[in-house]
C-alpha positions as CSV (number, residue, x, y, z in Angstrom):
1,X,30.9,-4.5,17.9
2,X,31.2,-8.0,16.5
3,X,27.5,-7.8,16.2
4,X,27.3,-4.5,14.3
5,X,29.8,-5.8,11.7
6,X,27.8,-8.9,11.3
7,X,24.5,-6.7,10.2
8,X,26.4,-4.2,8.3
9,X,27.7,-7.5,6.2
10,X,24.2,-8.8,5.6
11,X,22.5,-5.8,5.2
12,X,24.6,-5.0,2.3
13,X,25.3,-8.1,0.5
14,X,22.5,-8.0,-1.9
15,X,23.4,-4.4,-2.9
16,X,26.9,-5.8,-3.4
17,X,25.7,-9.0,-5.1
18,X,23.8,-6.6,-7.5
19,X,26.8,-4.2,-8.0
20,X,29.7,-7.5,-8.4
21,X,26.8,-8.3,-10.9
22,X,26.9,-5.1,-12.4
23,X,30.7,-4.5,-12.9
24,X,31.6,-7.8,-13.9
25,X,29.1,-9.3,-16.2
26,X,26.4,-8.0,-18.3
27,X,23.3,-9.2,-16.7
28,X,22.1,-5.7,-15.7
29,X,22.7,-3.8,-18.4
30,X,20.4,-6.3,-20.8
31,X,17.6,-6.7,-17.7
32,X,17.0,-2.9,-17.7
33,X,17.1,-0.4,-20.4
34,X,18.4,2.7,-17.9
35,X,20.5,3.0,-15.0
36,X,17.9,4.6,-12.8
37,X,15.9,1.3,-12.2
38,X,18.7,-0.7,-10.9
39,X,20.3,2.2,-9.0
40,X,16.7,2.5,-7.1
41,X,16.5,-0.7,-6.9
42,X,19.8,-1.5,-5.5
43,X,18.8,1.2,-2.9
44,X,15.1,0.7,-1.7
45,X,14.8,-3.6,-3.1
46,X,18.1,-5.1,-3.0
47,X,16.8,-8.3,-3.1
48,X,14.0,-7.9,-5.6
49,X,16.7,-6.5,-8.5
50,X,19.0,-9.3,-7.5
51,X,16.3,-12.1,-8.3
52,X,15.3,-9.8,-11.0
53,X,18.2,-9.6,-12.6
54,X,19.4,-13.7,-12.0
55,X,15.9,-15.0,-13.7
56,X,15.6,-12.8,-16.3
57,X,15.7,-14.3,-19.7
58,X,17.1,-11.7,-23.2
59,X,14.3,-13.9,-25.3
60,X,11.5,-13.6,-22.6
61,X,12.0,-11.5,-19.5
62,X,10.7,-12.8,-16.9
63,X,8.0,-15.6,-16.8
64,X,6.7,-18.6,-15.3
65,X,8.5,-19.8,-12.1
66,X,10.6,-16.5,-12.4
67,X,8.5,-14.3,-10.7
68,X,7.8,-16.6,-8.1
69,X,11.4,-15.9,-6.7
70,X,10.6,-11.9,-8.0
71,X,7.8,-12.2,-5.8
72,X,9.3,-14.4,-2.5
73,X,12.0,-11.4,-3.1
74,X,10.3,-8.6,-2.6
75,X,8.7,-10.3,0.2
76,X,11.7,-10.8,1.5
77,X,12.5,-7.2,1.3
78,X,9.4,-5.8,2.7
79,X,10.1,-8.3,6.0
80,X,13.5,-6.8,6.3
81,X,12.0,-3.1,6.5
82,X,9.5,-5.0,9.0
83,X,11.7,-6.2,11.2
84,X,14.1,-3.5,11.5
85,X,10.8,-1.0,11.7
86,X,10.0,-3.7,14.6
87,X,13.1,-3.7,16.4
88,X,13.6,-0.1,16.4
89,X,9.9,0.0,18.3
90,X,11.0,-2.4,20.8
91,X,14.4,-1.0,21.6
92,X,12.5,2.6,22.1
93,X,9.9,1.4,24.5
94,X,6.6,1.2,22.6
């Protein structure tokens, strides 16, 4: 049980890093014009819009050294879907 809470906790804390983020101050309204980009990516790359959202700039978006943390993000992201994809194998025998 303890267990279960643990990865419910970090499984979420981006999406509620971006949301405290969101309600709070106005980082994500000036990194994205709509609301469709950060609800999407508070859904599928939690924390891609996070990084997103902490490095960009109002005068120049996002440049240099900031899309190396963009980038190490999304990887980031992509080896969470990996692992849990992997886990899920294991645990059903293949």
């Amino acid at each position: 049980m303890c267990g279960c809470v643990f990865a419910l906790g970090a499984a979420f804390f981006p999406r509620l890093g971006v949301l405290a983020l969101w309600l709070f101050t106005p980082l994500v309204n000036r990194a994205f014009d709509t609301i469709v980009v950060p609800i999407v990516g508070i859904i599928f790359l939690p924390f891609t819009t996070l990084v997103y959202v902490v490095v960009w700039n109002p005068l120049l978006g996002v440049s240099g050294w900031g899309w190396l943390w963009v980038i190490l993000a999304f990887f980031l992201d992509l080896g969470a879907y990996a692992g849990s994809g992997f886990g899920n194998r294991r645990r059903c025998g293949f």
